[in-house]
C-alpha positions in Angstrom: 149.1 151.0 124.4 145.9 151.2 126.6 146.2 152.3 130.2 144.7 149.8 132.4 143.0 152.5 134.9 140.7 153.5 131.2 139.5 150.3 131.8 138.3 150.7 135.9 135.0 152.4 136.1 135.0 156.1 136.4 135.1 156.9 140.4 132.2 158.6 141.4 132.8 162.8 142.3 133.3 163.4 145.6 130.7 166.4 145.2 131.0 170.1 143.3 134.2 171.9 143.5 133.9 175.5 142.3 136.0 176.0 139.8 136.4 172.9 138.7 136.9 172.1 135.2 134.5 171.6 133.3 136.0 170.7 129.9 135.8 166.9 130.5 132.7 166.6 131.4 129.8 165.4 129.2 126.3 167.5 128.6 124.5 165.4 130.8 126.9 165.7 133.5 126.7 169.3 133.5 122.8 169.7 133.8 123.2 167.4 137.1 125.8 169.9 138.2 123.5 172.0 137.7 120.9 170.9 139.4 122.8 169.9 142.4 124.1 173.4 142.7 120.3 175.2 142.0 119.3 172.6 145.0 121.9 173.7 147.4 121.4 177.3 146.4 117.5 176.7 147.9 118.8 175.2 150.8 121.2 178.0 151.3 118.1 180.2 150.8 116.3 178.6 152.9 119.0 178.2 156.1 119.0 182.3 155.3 115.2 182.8 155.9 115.0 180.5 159.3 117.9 182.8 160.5 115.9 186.1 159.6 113.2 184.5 161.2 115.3 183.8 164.5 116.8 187.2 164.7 113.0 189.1 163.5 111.9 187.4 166.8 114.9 187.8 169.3 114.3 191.9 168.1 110.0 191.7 169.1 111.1 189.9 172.3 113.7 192.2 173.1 112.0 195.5 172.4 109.2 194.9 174.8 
């Protein structure tokens, strides 16, 4: 017998959960995994620099 919800369209992921299982998902949905996480990993990077920035200057303008 079939199940009627293998018939609905696949829902869409809510986003990345880490350690999620990844045995179900195809090749191609893997490298978009992947390339969602490497661009959240620059943002990350980036959200880290601005921050270094802001506390680099806070230091200068408080050592005067």
């Amino acid at each position: 017998a079939i199940d009627p919800e293998d018939l609905l369209p696949k829902k869409k992921r809510a986003g990345i959960v880490l350690g999620e299982d990844l045995s179900e998902m195809s090749a191609p949905e893997l490298e978009l995994r992947i390339a969602e996480l490497e661009t959240e990993i620059a943002r990350c990077r980036e959200a880290i620099a601005q921050r270094n920035a802001t506390k680099s200057a806070a230091a200068t303008f408080f050592k005067r």
